[in-house]
Backbone as CSV, one residue per row, in Angstrom:
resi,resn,N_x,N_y,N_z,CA_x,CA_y,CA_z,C_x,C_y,C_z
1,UNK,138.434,140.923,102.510,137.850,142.206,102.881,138.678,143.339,102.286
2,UNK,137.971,144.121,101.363,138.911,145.422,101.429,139.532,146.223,102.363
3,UNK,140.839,146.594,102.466,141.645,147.242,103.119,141.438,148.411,104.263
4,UNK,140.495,149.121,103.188,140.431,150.458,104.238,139.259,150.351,104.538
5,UNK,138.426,149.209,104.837,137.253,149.858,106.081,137.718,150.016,107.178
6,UNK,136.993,150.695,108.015,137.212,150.858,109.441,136.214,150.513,109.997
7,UNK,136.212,149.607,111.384,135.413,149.073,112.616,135.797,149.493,113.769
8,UNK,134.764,149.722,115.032,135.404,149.934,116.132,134.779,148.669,117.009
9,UNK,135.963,147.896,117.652,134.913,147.223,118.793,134.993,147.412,119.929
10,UNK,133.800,147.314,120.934,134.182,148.033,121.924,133.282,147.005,123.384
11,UNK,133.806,147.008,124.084,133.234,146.411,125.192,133.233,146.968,126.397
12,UNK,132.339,146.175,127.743,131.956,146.664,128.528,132.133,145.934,129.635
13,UNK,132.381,146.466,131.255,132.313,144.989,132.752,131.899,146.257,133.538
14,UNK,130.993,145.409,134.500,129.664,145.886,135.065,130.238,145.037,136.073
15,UNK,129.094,145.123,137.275,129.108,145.289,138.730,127.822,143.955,138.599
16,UNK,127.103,143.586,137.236,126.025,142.699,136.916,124.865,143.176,135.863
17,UNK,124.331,142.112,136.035,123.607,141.694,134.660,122.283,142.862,134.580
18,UNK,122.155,143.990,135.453,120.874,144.372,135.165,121.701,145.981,134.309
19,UNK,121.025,146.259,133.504,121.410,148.237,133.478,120.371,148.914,134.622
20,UNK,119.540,148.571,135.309,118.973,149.529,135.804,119.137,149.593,137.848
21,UNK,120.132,148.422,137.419,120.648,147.947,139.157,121.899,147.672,139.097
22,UNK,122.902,147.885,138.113,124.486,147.516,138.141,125.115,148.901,137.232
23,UNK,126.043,148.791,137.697,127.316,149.898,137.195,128.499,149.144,136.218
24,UNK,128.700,150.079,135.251,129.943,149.948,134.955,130.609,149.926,135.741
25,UNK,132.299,149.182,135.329,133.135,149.756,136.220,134.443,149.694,134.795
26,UNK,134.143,149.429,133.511,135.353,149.096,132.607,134.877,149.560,131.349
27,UNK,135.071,150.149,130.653,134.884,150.505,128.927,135.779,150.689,127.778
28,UNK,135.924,149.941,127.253,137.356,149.729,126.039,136.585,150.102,124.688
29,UNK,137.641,150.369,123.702,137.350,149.924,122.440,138.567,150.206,121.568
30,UNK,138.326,150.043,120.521,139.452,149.615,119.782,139.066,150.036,118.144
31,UNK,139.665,151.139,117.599,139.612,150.906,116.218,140.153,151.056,115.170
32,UNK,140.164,149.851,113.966,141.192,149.267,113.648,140.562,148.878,111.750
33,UNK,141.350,148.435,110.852,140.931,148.404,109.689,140.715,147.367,109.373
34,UNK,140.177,147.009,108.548,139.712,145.840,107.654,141.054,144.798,107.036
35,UNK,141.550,145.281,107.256,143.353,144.646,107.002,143.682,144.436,108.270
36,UNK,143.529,144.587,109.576,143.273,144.350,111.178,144.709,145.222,111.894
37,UNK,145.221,146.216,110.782,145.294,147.221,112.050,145.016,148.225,112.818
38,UNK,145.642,148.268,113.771,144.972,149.108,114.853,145.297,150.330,114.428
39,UNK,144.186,151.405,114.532,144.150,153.076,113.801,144.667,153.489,115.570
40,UNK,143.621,153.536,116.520,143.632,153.571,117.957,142.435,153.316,118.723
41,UNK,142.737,153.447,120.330,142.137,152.603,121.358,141.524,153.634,122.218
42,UNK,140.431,153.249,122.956,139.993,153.901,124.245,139.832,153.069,125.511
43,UNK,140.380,153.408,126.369,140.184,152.177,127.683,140.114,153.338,128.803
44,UNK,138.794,152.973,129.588,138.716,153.926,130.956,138.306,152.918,132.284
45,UNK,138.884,152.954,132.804,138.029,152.417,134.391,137.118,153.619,134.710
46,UNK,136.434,152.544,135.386,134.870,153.474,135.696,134.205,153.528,137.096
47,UNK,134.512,154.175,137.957,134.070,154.255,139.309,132.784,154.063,139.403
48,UNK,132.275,153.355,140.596,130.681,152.704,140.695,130.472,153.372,141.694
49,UNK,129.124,153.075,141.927,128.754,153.811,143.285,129.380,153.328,144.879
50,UNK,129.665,153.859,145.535,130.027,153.588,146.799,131.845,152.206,146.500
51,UNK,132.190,152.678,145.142,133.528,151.365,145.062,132.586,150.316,145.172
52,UNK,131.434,149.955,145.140,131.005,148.460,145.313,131.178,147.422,143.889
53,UNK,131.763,147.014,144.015,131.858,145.821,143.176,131.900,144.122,143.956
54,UNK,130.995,143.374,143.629,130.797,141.945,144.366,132.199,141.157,143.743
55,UNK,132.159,140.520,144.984,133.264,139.402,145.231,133.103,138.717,143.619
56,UNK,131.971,138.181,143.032,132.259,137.718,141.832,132.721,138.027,140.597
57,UNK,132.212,139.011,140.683,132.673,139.873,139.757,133.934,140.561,139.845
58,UNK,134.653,141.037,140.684,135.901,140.765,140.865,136.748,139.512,140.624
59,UNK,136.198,138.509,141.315,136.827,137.117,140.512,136.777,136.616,138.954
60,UNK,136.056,137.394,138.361,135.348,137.470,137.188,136.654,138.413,135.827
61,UNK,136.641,139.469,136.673,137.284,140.853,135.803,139.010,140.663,136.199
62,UNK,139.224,140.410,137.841,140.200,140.666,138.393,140.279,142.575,138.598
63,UNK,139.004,143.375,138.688,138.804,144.644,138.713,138.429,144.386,140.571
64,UNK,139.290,145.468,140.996,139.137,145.364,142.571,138.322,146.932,143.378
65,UNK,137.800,146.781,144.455,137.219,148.298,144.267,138.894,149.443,144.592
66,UNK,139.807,148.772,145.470,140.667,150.076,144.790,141.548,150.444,143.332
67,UNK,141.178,149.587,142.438,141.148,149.478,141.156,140.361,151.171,140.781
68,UNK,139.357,150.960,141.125,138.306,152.075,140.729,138.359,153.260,141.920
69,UNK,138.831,153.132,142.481,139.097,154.392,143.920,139.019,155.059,143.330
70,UNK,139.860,155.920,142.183,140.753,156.809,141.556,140.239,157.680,140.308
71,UNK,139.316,156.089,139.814,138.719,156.076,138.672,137.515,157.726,137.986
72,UNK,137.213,158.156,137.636,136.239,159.033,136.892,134.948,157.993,136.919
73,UNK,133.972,158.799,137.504,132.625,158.135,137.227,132.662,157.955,135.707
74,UNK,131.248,157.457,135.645,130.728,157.409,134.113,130.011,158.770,133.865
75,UNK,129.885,159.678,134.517,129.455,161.251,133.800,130.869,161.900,133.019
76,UNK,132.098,161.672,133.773,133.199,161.718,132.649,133.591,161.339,132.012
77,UNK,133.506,159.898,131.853,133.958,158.362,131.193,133.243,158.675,130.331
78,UNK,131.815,158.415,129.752,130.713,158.486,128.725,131.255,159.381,128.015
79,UNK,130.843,160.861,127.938,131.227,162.283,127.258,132.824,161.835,126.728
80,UNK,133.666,160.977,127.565,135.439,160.937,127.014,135.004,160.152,125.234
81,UNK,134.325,158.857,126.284,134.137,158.153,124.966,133.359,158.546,123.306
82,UNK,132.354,159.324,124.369,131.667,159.865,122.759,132.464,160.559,121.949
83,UNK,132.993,161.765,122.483,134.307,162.080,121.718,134.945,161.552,120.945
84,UNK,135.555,160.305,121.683,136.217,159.404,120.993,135.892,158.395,119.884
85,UNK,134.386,158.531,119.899,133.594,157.829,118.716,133.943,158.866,117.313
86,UNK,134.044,159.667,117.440,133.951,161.068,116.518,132.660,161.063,116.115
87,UNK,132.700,161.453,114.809,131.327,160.943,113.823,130.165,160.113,114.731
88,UNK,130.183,159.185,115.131,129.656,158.224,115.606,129.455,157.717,114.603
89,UNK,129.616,157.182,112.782,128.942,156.797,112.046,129.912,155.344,111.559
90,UNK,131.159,154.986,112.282,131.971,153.669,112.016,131.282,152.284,112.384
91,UNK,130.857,152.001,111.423,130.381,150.662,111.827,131.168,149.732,112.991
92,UNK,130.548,149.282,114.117,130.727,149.058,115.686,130.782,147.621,115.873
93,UNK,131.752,146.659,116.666,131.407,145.285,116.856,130.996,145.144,118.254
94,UNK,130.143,144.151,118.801,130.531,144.065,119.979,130.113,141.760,120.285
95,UNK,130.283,141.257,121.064,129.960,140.694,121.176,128.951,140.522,122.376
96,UNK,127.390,139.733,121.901,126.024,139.715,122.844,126.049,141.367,123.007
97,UNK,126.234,141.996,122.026,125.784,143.083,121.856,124.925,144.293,122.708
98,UNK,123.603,143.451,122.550,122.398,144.132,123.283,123.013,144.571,124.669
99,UNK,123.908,143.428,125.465,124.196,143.900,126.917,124.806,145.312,127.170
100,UNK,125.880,145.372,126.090,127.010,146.605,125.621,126.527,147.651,125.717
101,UNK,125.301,147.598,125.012,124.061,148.980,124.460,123.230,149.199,125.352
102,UNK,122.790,148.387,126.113,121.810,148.345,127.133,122.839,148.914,128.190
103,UNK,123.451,148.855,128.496,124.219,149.796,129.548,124.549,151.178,129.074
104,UNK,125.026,151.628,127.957,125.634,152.597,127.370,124.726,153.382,126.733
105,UNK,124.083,153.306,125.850,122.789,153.688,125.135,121.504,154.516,126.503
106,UNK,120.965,153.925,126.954,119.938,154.991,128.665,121.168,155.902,129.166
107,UNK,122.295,155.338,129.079,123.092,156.117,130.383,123.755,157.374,129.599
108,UNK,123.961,157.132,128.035,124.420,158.169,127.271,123.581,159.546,126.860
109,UNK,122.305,158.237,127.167,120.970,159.769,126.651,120.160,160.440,127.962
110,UNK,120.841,159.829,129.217,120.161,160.237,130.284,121.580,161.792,130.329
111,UNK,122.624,161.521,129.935,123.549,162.650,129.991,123.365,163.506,128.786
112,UNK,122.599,163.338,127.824,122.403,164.273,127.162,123.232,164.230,125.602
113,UNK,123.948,162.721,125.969,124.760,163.048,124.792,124.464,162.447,123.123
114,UNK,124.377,162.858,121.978,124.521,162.610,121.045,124.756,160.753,120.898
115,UNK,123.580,160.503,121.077,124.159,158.864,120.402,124.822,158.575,118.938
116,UNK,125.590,157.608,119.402,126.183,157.397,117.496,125.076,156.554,117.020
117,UNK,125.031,156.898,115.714,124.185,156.371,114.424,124.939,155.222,113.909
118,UNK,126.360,154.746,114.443,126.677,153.753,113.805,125.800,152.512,113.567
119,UNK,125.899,151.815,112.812,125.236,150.072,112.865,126.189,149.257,113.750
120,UNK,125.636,148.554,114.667,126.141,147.753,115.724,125.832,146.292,115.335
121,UNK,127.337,145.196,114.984,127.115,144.250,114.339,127.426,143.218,115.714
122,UNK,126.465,142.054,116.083,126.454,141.532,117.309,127.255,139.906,116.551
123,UNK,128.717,139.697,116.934,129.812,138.633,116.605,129.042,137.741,117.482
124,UNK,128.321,137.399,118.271,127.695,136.433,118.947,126.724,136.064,118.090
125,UNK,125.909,136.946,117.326,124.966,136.179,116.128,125.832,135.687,115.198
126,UNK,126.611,136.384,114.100,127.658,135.907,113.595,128.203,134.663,113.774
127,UNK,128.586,134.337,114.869,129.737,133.143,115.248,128.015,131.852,115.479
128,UNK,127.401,132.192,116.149,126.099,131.240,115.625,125.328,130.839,114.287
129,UNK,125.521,131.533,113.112,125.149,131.375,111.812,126.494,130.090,111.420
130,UNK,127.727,130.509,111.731,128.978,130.594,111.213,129.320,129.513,110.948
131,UNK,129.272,129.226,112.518,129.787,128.170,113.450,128.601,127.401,114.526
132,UNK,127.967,126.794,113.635,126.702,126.335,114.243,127.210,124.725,115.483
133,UNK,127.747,124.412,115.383,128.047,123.124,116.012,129.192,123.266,117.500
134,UNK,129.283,124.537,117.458,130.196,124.716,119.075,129.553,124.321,119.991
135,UNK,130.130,123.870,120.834,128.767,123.551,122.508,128.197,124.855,122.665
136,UNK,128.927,126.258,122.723,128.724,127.407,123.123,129.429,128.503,122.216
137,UNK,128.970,129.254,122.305,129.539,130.793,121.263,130.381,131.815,122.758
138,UNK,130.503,131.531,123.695,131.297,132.432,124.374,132.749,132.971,123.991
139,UNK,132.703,134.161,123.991,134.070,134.797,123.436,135.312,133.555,123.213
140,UNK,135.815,133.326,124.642,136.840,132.282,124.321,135.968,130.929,123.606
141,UNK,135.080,130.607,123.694,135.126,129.312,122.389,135.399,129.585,121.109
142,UNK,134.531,130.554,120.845,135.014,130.889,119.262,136.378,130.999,119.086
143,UNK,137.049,131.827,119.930,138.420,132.516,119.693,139.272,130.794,119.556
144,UNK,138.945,129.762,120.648,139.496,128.526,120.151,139.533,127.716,118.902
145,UNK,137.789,127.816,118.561,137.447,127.193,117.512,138.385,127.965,116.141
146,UNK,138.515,129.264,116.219,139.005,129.346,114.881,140.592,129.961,115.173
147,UNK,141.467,129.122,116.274,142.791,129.420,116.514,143.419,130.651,116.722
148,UNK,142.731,131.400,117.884,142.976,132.714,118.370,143.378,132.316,119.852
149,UNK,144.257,133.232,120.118,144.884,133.506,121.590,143.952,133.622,122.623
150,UNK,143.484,133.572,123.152,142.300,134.068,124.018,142.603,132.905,126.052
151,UNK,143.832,133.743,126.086,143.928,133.510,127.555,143.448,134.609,128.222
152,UNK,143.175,135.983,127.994,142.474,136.891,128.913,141.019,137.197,128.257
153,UNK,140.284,136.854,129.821,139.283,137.148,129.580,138.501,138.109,130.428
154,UNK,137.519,138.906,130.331,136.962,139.708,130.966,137.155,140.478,131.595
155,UNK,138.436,140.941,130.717,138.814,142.526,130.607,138.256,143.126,129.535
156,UNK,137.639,144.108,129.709,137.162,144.950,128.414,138.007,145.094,127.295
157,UNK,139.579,145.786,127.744,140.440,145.907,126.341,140.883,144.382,126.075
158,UNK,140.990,143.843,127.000,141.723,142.044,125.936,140.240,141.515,125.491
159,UNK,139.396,141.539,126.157,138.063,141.005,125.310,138.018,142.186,123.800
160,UNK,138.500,143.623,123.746,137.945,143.855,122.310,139.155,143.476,121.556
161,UNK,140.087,143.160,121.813,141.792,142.426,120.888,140.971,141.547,120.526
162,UNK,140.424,140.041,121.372,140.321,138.949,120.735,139.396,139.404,119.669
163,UNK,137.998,140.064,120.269,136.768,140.187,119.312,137.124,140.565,117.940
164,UNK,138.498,141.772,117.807,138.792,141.648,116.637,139.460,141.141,115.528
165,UNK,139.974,140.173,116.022,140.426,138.942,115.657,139.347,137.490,115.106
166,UNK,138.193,137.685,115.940,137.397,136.683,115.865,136.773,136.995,114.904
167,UNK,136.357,138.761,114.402,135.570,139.398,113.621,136.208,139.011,112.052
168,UNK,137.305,139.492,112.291,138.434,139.670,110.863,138.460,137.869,110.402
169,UNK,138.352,136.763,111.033,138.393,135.382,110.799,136.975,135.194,110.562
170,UNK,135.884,135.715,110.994,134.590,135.406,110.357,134.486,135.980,108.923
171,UNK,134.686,136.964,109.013,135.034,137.986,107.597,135.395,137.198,106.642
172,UNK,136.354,136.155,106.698,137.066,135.591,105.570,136.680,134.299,105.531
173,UNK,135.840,133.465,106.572,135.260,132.575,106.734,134.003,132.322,105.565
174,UNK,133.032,133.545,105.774,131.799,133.790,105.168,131.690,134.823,103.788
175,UNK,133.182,135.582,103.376,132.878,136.078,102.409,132.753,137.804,102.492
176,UNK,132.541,137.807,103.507,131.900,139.331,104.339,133.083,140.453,104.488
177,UNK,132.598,141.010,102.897,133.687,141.936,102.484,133.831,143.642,102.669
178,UNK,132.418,143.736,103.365,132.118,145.282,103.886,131.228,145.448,104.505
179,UNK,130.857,146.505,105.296,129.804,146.678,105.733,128.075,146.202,105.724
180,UNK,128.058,146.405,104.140,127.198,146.452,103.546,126.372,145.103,103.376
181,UNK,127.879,144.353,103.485,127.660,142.456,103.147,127.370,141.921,104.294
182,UNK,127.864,142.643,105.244,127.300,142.233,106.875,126.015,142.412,107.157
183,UNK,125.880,143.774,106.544,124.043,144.145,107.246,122.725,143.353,106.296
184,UNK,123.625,143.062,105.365,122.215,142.141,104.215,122.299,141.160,104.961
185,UNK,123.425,140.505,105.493,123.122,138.611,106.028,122.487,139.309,107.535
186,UNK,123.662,139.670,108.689,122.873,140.624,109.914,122.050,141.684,110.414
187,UNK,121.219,141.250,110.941,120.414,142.861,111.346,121.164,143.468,112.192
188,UNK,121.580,144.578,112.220,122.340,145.684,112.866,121.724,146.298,113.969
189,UNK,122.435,146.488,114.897,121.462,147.202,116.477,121.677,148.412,116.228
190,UNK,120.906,149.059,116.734,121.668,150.794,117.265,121.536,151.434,118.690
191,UNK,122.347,151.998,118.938,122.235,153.026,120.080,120.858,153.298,120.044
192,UNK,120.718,153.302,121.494,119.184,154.069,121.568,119.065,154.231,123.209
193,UNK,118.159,155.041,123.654,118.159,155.332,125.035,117.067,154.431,126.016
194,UNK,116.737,153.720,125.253,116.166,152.151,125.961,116.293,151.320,125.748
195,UNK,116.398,150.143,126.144,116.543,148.681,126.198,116.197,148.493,124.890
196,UNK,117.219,147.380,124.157,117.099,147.125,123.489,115.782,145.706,123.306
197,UNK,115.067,145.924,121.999,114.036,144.761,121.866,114.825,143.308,122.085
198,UNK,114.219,142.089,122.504,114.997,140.744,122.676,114.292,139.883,121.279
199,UNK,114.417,139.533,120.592,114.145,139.342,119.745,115.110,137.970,119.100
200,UNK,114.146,136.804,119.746,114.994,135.167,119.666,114.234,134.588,117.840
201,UNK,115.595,133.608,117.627,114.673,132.927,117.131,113.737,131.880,116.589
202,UNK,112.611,131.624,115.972,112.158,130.554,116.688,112.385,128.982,116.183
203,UNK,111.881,128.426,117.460,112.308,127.138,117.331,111.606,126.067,116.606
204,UNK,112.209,125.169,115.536,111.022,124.664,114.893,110.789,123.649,115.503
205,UNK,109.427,122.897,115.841,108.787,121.876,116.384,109.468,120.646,116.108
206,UNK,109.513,119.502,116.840,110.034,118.134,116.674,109.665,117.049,116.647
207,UNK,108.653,116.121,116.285,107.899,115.076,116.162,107.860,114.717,117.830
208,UNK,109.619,114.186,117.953,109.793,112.843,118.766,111.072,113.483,119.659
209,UNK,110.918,113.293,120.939,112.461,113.514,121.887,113.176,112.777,121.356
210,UNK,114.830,112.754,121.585,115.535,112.118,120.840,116.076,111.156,122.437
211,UNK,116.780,110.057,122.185,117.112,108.925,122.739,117.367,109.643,124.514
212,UNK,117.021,109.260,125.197,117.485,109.635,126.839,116.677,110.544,127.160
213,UNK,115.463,111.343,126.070,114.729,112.361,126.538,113.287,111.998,126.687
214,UNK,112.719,110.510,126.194,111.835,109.737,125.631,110.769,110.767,126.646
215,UNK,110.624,110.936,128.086,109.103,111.320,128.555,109.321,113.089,128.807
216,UNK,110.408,113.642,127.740,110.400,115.028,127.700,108.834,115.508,127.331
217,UNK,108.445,115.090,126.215,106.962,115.013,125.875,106.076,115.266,126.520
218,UNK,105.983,114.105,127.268,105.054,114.040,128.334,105.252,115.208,129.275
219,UNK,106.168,115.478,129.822,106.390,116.179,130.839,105.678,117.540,130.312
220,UNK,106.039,117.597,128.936,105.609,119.317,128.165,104.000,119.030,128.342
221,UNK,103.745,117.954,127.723,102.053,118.044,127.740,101.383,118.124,128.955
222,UNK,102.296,117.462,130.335,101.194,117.776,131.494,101.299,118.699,132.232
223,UNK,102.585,119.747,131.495,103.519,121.035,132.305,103.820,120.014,133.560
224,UNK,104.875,119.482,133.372,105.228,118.722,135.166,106.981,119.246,134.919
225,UNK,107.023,119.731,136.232,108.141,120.169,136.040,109.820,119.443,136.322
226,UNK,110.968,119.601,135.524,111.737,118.791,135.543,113.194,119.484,136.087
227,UNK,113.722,118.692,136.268,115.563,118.842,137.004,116.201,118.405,136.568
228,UNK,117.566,119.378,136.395,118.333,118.701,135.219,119.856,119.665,135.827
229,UNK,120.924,118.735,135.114,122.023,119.616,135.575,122.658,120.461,133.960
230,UNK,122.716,121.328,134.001,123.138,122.324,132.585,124.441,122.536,132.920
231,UNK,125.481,122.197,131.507,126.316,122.665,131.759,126.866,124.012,130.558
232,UNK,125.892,124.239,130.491,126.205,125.842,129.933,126.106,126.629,130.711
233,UNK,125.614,128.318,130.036,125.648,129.425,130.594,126.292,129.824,131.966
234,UNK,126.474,131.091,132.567,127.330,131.273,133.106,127.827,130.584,134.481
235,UNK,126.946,129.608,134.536,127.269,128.803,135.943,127.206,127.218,135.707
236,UNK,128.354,126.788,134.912,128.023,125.399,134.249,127.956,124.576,135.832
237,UNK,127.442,123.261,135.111,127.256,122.282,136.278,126.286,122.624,137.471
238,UNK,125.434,123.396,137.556,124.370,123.721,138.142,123.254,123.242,137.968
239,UNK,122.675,122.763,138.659,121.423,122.286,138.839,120.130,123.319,138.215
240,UNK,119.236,122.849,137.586,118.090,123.931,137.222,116.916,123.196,137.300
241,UNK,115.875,123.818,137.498,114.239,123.319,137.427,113.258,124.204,136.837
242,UNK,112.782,123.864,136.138,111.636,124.162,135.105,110.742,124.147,134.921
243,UNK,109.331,124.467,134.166,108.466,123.349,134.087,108.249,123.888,132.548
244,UNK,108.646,122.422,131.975,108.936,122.412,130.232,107.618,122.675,129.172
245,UNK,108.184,124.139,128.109,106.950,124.396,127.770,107.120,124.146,125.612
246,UNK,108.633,123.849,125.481,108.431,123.807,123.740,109.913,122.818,123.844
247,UNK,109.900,121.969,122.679,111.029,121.000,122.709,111.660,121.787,121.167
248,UNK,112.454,122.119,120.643,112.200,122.354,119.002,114.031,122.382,118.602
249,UNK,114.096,123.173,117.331,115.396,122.340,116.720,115.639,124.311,116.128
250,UNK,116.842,124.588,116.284,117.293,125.230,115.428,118.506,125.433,115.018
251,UNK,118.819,125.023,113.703,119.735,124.758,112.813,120.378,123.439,113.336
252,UNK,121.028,123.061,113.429,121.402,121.501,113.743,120.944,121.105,115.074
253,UNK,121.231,122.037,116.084,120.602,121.527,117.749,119.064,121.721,118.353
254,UNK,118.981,120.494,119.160,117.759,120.857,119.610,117.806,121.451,121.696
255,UNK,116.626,122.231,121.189,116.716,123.118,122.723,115.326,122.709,123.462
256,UNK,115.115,123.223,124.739,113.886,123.005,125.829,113.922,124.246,125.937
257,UNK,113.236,124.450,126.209,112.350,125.777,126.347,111.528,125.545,127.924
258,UNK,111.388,126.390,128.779,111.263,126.072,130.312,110.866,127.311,131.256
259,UNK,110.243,127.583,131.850,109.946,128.429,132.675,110.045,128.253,134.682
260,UNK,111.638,128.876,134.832,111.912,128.242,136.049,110.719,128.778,137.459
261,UNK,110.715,128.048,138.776,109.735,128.471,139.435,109.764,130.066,139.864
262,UNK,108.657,130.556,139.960,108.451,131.812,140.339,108.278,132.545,139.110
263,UNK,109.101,132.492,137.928,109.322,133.018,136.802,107.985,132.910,135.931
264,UNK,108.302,134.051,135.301,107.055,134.146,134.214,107.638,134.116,132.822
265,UNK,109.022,134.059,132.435,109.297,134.241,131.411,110.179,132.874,130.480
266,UNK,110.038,132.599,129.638,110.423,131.284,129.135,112.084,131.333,129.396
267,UNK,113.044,130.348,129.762,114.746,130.584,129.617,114.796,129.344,128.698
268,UNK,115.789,129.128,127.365,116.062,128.365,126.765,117.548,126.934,127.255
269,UNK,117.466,126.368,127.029,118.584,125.679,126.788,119.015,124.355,126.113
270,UNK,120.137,124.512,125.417,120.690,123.593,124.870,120.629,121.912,125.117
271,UNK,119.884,121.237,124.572,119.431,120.064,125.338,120.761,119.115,125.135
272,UNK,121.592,119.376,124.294,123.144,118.505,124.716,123.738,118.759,126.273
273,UNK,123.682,119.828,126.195,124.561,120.026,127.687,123.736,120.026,128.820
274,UNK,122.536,119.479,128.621,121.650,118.820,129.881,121.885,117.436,130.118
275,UNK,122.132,117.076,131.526,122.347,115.829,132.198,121.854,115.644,133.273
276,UNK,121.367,114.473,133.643,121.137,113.643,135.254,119.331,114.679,135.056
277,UNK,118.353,114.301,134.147,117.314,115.076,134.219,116.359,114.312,134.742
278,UNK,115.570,114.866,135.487,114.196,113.802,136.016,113.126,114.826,135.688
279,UNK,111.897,113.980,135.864,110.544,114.627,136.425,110.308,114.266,137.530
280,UNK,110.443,115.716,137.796,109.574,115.845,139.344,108.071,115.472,139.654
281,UNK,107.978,114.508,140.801,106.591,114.166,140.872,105.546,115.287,141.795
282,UNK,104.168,115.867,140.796,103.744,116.948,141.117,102.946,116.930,142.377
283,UNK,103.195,117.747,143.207,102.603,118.526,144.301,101.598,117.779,144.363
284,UNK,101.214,116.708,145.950,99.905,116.130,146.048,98.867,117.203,146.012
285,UNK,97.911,117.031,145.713,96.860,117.478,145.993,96.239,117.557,147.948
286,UNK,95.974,119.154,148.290,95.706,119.150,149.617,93.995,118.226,150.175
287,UNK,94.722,117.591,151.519,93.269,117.034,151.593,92.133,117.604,151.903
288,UNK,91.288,116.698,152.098,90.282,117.823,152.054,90.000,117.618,153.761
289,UNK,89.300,119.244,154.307,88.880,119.607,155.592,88.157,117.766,156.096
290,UNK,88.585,117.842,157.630,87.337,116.480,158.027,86.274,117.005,158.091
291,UNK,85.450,116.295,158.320,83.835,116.154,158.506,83.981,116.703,159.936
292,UNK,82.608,117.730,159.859,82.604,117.838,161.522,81.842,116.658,162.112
């Protein structure tokens, strides 16, 4: 990589997974050159409403609510940071991206402020092109897979140290010598004051389940729904139920595709790290009224 680009990466810890029902409570970033040193940093704690932060998420961050007692809402926090963007025009890392923006992006333009125009490069797509064969792309796997430090996690400023570390080792991994070489292979996000589009992609079809999945098939063709224990995403070893709607393959792994009960919307997963799966046998049919 040439020397003098500049990147900023920057991350985010929330109170949970929604922007329109959770708070910040953490915002870092970091920016640093293409040679990987650090120019300088922004790190704010971020007061939530009422100090509420859940027990998990505290176990999660190690962020406590008198952590944030003290703290500046996000009407001062935001405006610090934009500042601190300058320009807004430094090309931005973040990792799973969309979440970063989806919090920051409504809440920046509901205050009125100047979004940056930077291009926002998401290291979670990256490290999936890259590094196709990890069980998982979570910050600390990658940071293992390619021999990075990564004992703190889910702190905003030690999550943007590793990220730029993980960034600068993809860089030299793939060739990816500027900006420019990033946005031809990646599509770039931007700031914007709504949710960002979700935009997966797709899975190609598979003849045949592979060995231990033999009546996955079946199950898809009669929609019957199945149980299985996942040990990915954020609650490994959990039990899940479905009712299975696409089996397909992309790039070396194959995934299920599933729509859990109540839900209307498809959730994917990794069919390696599914175990102990059955089909559930479907709902008798009610009898019918007696005869008077």
């Amino acid at each position: 990589m040439p020397q003098d680009h500049e990147y900023i990466v920057f991350d985010v810890e929330t109170t949970g997974l929604s922007p329109s029902q959770d708070a910040l409570i953490e915002v870092a970033a970091m920016r640093f050159t293409a040679g990987g040193a650090t120019c300088d940093s922004f790190h704010a704690l971020v007061r939530p409403p009422r100090d509420h932060i859940p027990h998990k998420i505290q176990e999660l961050t190690g962020i406590r609510p008198q952590d944030v007692r003290d703290a500046h809402g996000p009407d001062r926090v935001l405006p610090d940071f934009r500042r601190w963007l300058g320009d807004g025009r430094t090309p931005m890392l973040a990792h799973n991206a969309v979440f970063d923006l989806d919090f920051l992006g409504p809440a920046m333009a509901r205050m009125g402020l100047d979004l940056p125009a930077a291009p926002v490069f998401d290291t979670l797509e990256m490290a999936r092109a890259l590094l196709p064969d990890l069980v998982n792309h979570k910050l600390v796997t990658v940071g293992q897979a390619l021999g990075l430090d990564s004992d703190v996690l889910h702190r905003a400023d030690a999550d943007g140290a590793l990220l730029k570390d993980i960034f600068l080792a993809l860089g030299r991994l793939a060739g990816l010598g500027t900006p420019e070489a990033i946005a031809a292979r990646f599509r770039p996000l931007r700031f914007q004051a709504t949710p960002q589009p979700r935009i997966e992609p797709e899975l190609l079809p598979v003849p045949h389940a592979p060995p231990g999945f033999e009546g996955l098939k079946q199950a898809i063709a009669n929609a019957t729904a199945i149980r299985f224990v996942y040990q990915g995403g954020r609650d490994p070893g959990l039990a899940r139920t479905i009712v299975p709607t696409r089996l397909g393959r992309l790039g070396q792994n194959l995934y299920i595709k599933g729509i859990p009960p109540g839900g209307s919307s498809e959730l994917t997963y990794r069919l390696e790290l599914v175990s102990d799966w059955q089909v559930l046998a479907p709902a008798p049919a009610p009898s019918p009224p007696p005869l008077p």
